[in-house]
C-alpha positions as CSV (number, residue, x, y, z in Angstrom):
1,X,11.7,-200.6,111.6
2,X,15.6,-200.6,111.7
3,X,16.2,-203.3,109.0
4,X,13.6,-201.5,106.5
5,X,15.3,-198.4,107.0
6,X,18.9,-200.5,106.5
7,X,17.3,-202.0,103.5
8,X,16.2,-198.2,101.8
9,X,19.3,-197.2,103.0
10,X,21.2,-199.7,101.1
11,X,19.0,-199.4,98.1
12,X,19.9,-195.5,98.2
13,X,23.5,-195.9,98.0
14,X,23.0,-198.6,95.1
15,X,21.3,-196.4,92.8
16,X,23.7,-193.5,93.6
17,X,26.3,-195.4,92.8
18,X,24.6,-196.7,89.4
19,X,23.9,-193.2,88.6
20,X,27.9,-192.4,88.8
21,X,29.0,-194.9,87.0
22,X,26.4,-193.8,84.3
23,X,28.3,-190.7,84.5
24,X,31.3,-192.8,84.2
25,X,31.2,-194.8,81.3
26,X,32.2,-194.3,77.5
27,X,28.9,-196.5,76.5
28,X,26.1,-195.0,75.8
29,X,23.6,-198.1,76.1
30,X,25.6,-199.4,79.4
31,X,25.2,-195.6,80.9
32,X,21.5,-195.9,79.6
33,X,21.1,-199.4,81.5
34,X,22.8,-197.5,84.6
35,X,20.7,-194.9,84.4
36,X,17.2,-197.1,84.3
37,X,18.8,-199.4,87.0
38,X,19.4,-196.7,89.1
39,X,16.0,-194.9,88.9
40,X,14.3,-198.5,89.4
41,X,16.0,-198.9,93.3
42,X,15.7,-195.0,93.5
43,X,12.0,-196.1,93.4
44,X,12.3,-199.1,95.6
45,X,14.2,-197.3,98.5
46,X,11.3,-194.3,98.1
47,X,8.7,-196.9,98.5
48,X,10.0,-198.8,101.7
49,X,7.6,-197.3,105.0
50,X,10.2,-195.4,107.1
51,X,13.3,-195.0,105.0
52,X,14.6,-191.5,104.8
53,X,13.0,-190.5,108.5
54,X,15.0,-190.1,111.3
């Protein structure tokens, strides 16, 4: 239960930190493909049993 929670943790800070360099970039298409990439481990992390309790 540890490791998945590790694992949607993990996948939690990747998409955050996706989503700020969306915010970062100049590019539109790049901040588009952060943007997607983010929302796709977003979805991952939410669908891992156990991640967010505790």
């Amino acid at each position: 239960m540890r490791r998945l929670r590790a694992e949607g943790d993990a996948l939690a800070r990747a998409a955050e930190r996706l989503a700020d360099a969306a915010l970062a970039t100049d590019d539109p298409f790049q901040a588009l493909a952060f943007r997607r990439a983010a929302v796709r481990l977003s979805d991952r992390a939410e669908a891992i049993p156990y991640a967010g309790l505790g």
